[in-house]
C-alpha positions in Angstrom: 18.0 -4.0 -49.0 20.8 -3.9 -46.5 20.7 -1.6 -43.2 22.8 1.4 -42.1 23.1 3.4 -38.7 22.3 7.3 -38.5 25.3 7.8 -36.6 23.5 11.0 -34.8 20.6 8.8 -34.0 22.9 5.7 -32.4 23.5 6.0 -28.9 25.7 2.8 -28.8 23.4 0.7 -26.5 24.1 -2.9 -28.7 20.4 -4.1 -29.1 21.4 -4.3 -33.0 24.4 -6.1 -32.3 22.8 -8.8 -30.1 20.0 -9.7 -32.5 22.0 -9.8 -35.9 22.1 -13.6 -36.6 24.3 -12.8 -39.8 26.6 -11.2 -36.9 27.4 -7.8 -39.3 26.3 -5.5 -36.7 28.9 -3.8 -34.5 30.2 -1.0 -32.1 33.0 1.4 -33.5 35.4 1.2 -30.5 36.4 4.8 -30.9 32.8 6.1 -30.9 30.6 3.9 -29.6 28.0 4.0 -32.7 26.7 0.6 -34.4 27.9 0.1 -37.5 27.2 -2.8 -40.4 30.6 -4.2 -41.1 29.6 -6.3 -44.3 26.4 -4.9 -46.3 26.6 -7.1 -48.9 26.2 -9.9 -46.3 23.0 -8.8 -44.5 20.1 -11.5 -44.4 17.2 -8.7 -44.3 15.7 -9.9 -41.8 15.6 -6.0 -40.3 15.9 -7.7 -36.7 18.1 -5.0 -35.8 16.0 -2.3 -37.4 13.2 -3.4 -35.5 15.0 -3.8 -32.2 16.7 -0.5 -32.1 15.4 1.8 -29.7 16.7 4.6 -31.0 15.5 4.3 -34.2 18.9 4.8 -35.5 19.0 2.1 -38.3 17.4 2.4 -41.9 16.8 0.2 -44.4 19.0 0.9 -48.2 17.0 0.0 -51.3 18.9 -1.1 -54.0 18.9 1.6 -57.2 16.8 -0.8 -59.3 13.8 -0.6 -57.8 14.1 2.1 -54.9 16.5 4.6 -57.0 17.5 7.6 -54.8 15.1 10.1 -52.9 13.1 6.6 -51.3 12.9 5.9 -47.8 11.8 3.0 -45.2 11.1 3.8 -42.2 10.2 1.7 -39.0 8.5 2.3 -35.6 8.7 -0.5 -32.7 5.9 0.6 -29.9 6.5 -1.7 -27.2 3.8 -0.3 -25.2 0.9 -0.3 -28.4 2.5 -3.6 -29.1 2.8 -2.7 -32.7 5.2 -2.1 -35.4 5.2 0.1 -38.1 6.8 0.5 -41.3 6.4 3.4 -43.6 7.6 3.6 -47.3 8.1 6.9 -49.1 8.5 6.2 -52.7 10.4 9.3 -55.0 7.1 10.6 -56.6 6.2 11.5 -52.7 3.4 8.9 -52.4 3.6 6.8 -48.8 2.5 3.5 -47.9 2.1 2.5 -44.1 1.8 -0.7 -43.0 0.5 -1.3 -39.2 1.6 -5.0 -37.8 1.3 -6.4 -34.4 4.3 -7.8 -32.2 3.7 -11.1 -31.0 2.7 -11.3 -27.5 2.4 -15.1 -26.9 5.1 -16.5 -24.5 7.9 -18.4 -26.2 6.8 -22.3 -27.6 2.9 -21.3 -27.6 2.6 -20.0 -31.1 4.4 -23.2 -32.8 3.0 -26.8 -31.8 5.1 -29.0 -30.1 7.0 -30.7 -32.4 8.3 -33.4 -30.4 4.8 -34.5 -29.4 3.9 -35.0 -32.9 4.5 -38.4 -33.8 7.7 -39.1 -36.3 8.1 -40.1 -39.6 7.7 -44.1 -39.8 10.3 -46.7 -41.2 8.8 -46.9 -44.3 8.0 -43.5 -44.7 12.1 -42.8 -44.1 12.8 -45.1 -46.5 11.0 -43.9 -49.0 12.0 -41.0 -51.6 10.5 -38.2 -50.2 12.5 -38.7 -47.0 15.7 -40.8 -47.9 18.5 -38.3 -47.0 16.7 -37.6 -43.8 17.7 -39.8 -41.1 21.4 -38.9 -41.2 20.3 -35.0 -40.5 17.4 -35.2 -38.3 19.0 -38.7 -36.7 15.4 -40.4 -36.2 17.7 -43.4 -36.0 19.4 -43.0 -33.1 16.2 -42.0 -30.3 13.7 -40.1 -32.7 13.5 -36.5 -32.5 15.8 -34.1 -30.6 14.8 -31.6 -28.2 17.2 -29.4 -26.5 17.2 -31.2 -23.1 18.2 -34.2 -24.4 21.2 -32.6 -26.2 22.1 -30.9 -23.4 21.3 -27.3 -24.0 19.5 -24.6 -22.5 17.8 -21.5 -24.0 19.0 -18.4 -22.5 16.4 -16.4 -20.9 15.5 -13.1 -22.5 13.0 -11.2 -25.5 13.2 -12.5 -29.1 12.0 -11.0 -31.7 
């Protein structure tokens, strides 16, 4: 179900456009309203739905299973630390669905990968891992983290 802006809602502040990772999401030069350049290409991931303040961006069903007269709907509360997401269906009935945002800081909620010990020799040379050493290049220092490749991760809210 790809997104769309309410172009009355959109106040142009680029929270949608920052967050796309399929990068569809833009600004209309001429008047400064978020737009989704390729719907067919959206992941829907609803990163930007979430993300937008404004509550400009929807969600589009496709006709097969959310034929015309449906709605989704989504409410970020920052400050409740919730989102919600509400589905009208034709017949009138509503569903709501109440989820929390995550609060932890950023690397607490996954274990630390690099301090779990790798895959040995003979597991990497058997079938279930045979391909993996070129990707992954356990060959050449075990695992990668991003200080050793040299990069930094910018400072800022993900979602």
């Amino acid at each position: 179900m790809p997104t769309f802006v309410y172009m009355t809602r959109c106040d142009g502040c680029g929270h949608c456009v920052d967050i796309c990772p399929s990068d569809i999401m833009h600004i209309d030069k001429t008047y400064r309203r978020a737009y989704n350049i390729e719907p067919s290409m959206c992941w829907e991931c609803y990163s930007c739905v979430k993300a937008c303040p404004q509550h400009a961006i929807d969600v589009r069903g496709y006709a097969d299973f959310a034929p015309l007269g449906h709605s989704v709907r989504v409410h970020r509360d920052e400050e409740k630390g919730t989102i919600a997401w509400k589905i009208k269906f034709r017949n009138g009935t509503e569903k709501s669905f109440l989820s929390p945002i995550t609060t932890k800081p950023w690397g607490t909620a996954i274990p630390k990968l690099a301090d779990v010990p790798g895959p040995t020799q003979e597991m990497r040379d058997g079938h279930l891992l045979y391909s993996e050493p070129k990707y992954i290049r356990m060959d050449d220092g075990g695992l990668h983290t991003l200080e050793s490749a040299g990069l930094k991760m910018k400072q800022g809210v993900y979602y």
